[in-house]
C-alpha positions, 0 to 999 in steps of 0.5 A: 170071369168071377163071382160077384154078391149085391146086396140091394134094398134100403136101410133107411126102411128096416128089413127092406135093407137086408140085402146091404146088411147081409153084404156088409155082414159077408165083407167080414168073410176072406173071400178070395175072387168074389166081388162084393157090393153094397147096391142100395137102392141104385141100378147103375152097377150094371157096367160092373157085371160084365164077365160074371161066372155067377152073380148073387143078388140079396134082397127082401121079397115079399113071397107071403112067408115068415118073417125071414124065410129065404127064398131062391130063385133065378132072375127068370122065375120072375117078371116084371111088374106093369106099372109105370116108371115115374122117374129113374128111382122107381126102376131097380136092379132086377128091372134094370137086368131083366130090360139089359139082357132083353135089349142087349144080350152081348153086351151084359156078360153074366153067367148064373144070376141067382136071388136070395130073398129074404122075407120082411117083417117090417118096411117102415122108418129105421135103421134096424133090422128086425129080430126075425131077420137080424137072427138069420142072417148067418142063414142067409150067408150060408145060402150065399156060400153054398151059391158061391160053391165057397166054404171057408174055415172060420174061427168062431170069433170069425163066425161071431163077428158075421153074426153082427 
């Protein structure tokens, strides 16, 4: 059993990567006994998430907030959406955990699944995060410290090097 970060979203649409920003941002940090991984846009982690204590999910969430407002919630506060599935590409890792754990409880082991979500400015073309997000990122992984019950020590040019 362990702790276990996914960053999900796709950096080729700006803001709508912020969860693979943030993680790559939070492999910066020594934390021993957490597991973290850059998700993408692929659903096939799931062999990953057995034995899970806690698993984080970081991702953008259009919640009609201001650009970067983090949101919290628990994979049960949502539901998924009816629309029709036109290839594998279009189900996602919260689909994908939602149909697992309604298919197949025993087989997909997670204790506390909580979302992270962060409020985009833009989803368009490119590689960067806008200013709104990129100035919260230190924000956003001090949400995900405070799930993980994990506070390291950093130095300030460890503190710096998170901010990217």
């Amino acid at each position: 059993m362990g702790k276990f970060v996914v960053g999900i979203g796709n950096i080729l649409l700006r803001d709508e990567g912020i969860g693979c920003h943030v993680v790559h941002a939070l492999e910066e940090i020594p934390l021993p006994d957490v597991r973290i991984m850059d998700g993408g846009t692929c659903p096939d982690i799931l062999p990953l998430l057995n034995d899970v204590d806690k698993l984080v999910i970081v991702d953008a969430v259009k919640g009609g907030g201001t650009p970067g407002q983090i949101y919290r919630f628990h994979l049960e506060d949502i539901t998924l959406e009816r629309k029709p599935f036109l290839s594998l590409h279009d189900v996602g890792l919260l689909d994908s955990l939602m149909l697992m754990q309604i298919w197949h409880p025993d087989k997909i082991g997670i204790g506390e699944a909580v979302i992270i979500g962060v409020e985009p400015r833009e989803i368009n073309c490119g590689l960067e995060l806008s200013p709104e997000l990129q100035e919260r990122i230190p924000q956003i992984i001090d949400a995900i410290l405070s799930e993980l019950n994990t506070s390291p020590k950093l130095s300030l040019e460890e503190r710096n090097k998170v901010i990217v």
